[in-house]
N, C-alpha and C positions, 0 to 999 in steps of 0.2 A: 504493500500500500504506500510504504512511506517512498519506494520509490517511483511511481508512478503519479505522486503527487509531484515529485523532482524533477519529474521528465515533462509535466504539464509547463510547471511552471518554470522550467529551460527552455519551452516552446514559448511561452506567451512574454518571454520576456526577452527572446530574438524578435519576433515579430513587433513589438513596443520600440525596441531600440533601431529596427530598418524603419517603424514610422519617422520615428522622432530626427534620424542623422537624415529622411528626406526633406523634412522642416529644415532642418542644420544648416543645409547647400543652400536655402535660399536666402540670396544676400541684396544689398541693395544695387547692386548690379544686376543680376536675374533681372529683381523689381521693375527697373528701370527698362530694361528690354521690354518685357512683357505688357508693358503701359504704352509702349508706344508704335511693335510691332504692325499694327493692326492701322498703323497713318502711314508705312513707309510703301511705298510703290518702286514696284519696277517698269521702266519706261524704251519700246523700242520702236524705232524709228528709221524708214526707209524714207533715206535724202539723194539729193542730185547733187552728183562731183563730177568735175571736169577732169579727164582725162587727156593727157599732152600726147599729140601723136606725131611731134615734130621729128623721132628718129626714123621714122618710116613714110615711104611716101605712100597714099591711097588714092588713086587716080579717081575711084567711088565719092569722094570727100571735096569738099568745098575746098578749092587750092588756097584757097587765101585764109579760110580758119580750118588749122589742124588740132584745136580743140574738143573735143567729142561726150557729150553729157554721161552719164553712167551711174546705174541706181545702184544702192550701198547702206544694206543693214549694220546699223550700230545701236549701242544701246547703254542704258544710264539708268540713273536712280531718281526718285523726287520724293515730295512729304505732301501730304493732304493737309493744309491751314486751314478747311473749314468744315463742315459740313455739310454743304452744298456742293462739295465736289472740287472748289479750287485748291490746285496742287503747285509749286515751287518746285525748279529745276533750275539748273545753267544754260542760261541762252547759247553754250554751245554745242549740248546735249543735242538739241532742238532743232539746229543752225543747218538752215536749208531742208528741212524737214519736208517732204511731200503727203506723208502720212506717220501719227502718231499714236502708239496703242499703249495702254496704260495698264499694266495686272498688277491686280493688288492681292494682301495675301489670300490664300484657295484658290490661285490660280483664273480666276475670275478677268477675262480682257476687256476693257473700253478703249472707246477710239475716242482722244482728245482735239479739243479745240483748242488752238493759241488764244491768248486773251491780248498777251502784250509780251513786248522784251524790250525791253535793256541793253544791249553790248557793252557800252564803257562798264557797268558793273556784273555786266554774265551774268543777269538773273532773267528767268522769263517767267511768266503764269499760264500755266493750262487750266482747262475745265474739263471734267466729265459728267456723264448725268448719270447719277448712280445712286441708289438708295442704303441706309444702314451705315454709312459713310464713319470712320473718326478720324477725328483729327489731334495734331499733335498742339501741344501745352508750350505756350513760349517764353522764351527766358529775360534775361535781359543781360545784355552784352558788355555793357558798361560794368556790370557786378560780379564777375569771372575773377578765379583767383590763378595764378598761375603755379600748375603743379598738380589743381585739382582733378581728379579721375572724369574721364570723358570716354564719350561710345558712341562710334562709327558705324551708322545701317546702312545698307543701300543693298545694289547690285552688282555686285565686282565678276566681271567677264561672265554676265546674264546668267546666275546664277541663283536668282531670283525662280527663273520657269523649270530648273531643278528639282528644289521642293516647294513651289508654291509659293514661300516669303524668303523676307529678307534674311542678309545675314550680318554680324555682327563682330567689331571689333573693338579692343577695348586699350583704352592709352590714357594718358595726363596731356591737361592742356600746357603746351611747351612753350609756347610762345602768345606774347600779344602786340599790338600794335605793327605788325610787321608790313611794311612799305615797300611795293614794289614798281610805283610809279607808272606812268602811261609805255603800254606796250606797242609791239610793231602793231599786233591785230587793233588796236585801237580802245583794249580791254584797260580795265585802272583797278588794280589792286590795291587797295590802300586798306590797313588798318585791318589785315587778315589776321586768325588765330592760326597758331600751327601746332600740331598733334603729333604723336607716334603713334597713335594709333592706326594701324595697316591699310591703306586708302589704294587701292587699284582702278583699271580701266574700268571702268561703268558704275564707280561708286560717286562718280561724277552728281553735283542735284541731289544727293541723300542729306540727311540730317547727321549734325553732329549732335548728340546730347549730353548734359552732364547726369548727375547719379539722381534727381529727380525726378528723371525722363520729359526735362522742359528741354524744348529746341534752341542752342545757342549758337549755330554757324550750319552754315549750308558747304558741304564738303567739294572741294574744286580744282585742285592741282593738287601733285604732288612735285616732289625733286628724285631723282633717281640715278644711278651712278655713272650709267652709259646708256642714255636714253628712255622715252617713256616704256617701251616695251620689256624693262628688266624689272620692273613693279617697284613694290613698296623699299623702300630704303629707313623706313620708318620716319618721316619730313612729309608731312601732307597739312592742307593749307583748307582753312574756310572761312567763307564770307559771316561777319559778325550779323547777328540775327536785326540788330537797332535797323541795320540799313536795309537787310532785305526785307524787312517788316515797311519799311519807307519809301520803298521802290516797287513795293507788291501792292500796296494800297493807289499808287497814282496808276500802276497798270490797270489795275482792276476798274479806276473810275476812266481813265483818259484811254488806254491802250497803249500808252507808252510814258516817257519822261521827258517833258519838253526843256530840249537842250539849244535851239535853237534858237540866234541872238540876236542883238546888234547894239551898237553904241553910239554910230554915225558920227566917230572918230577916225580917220587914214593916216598912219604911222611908216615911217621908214629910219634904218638905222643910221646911227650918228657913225659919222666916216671921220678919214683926221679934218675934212675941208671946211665941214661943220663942227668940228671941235675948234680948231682955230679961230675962226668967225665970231661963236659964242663963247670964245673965251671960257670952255668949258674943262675943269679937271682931266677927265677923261673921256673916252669913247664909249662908256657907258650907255646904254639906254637906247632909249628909239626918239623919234622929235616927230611931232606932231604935223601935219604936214595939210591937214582937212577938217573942218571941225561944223555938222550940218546943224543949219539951225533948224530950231526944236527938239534936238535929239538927249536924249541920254549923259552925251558928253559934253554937249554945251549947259545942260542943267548941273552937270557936276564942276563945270568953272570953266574948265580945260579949255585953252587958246592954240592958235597955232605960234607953232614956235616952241612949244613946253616938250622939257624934255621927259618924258616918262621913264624912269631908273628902274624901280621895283613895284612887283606885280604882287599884292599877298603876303611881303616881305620877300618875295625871292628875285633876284637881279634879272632882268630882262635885255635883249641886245635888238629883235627880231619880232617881225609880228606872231610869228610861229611861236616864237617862246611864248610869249603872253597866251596864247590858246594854250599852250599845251600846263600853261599854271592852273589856268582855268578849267580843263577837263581834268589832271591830276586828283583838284579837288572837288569835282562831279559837280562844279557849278552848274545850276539851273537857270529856265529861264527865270525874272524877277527878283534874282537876288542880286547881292552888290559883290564887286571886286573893290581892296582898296590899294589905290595907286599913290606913291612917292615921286614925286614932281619937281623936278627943276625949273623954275618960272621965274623969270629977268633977276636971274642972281639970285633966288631963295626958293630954299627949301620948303616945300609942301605937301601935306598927303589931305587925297580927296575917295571918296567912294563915287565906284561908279557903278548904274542899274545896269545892269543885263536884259534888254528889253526886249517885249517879243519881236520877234524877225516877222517879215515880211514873207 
């Protein structure tokens, strides 16, 4: 008897102890996946690329363009913001898009609608019409500690239509504020997070989260050793949520972000011939050369003749540079740039509107 009471209770108290270490494993990690699994989408996309056929000649082909269109499955990650269906991705996810299908986890496909994009910040918004929908919890980007545990969902090399959902990696956020300035594509990096947590080709557009399962960066590039094709290096990069929270809200009402200006100011660079003339220190700056009235730039003071130095605080030579100060820091339209001014022998700084273009 007495051992058969021994043996119950060496059964019921293996079985007690596998409940209780499956409780054990859940951590707030687990947590955090599991709250937010169910917003992360897999997103894939048949685009048109142009194909160079200049080593071969094709008598078939237009002799004078030996460019040739050609369709090209790729594929990315995104996060459902609402419940209504709108999803966040990388405008370059998207980028030439002719049709886009959205599965979300259970393998379930929609076909998306663009809402809007972005390029200077590589963010764009989809919609799908879909019921039962959740969406993900957002963070706020400003309040991120550096070092904190962070996790990377998405679809890294369509791994997504494998089993259905997303998958998952887990890192510290490593860096913040990281500056990458106006690229050749015309993209602007500015003020990215960067992670070790494992970011590959199609985690592109997914969520970064930290240990609450709230969204704090849309995942975007990584660095890699010898190329993108040797994957993760553990250096991967996302867009802070403040902004794509700020650029998904003017998609959704406008369809885009109007960047489109004018100041009806005409600038050209100070050479030595005009530095000598003006008796100016240096060759600094650009000089003013047009200034229309009613514009912009004649409400902001601005004559001709004035030299314009610095753009934002950063030194200018060119009418190029001054754009390219201006899109760096994803000026919009209506807002102000403020200009450092050299005017008959004295120093001045003025703001100038960004007004809508024509």
């Amino acid at each position: 008897m007495k051992k058969m009471i021994f043996k119950l209770f060496f059964i019921f108290s293996t079985i007690c102890g596998q409940h209780i270490n499956v409780l054990d494993r859940q951590t707030d990690i687990t947590r955090a996946i599991q709250s937010v699994e169910n917003s992360v989408v897999g997103i894939n996309v048949t685009q048109l690329n142009t194909r160079n056929n200049n080593l071969f000649f094709n008598p078939w082909q237009d002799f004078f363009n030996r460019n040739s269109l050609y369709r090209v499955e790729s594929s990315g990650s995104g996060v459902i913001i609402s419940l209504d269906g709108y999803i966040v991705t990388n405008a370059h996810v998207i980028e030439n898009a002719l049709e886009i299908n959205v599965m979300v986890k259970g393998g379930e496909e929609y076909k998306a609608s663009l809402i809007g994009i972005d390029y200077p910040t590589d963010i764009a918004l989809l919609k799908i019409e879909a019921q039962d929908l959740k969406c993900i919890k957002f963070g706020d980007s400003d309040e991120l500690i550096l070092g904190e545990w962070v996790i990377a969902l998405g679809n890294p090399l369509g791994l997504f239509s494998v089993n259905d959902k997303a998958t998952a990696t887990i890192g510290i956020l490593s860096g913040m504020n990281m500056d990458f300035g106006l690229k050749e594509s015309g993209r602007v990096y500015q003020n990215m997070l960067q992670t070790d947590a494992a970011i590959n080709s199609g985690n592109s557009g997914g969520p970064l989260i930290n240990i609450l399962g709230e969204l704090i960066g849309i995942n975007t590039f990584i660095m890699t050793g010898s190329g993108y094709n040797s994957g993760s290096i553990g250096i991967g990069f996302a867009i802070p949520i403040n902004l794509v929270k700020e650029v998904t809200n003017e998609l959704k009402i406008y369809g885009k972000v109007e960047r489109s200006f004018q100041t009806g100011i005409s600038v050209q660079p100070v050479d030595r011939y005009i530095q000598k003339y003006l008796r100016l220190p240096n060759k600094r700056g650009v000089i003013v050369t047009d200034v229309e009235k009613f514009s912009s730039g004649e409400k902001a003071g601005i004559k001709i003749g004035d030299i314009i130095m610095k753009v934002d605080n950063i030194y200018v030579n060119s009418r190029n540079d001054i754009l390219n100060v201006i899109s760096e820091n994803l000026k919009k339209t209506g807002e102000y740039i403020e200009l450092f001014i050299w005017s008959n022998g004295e120093e001045k700084t003025t703001k100038l509107l960004l007004s809508e273009g024509e």
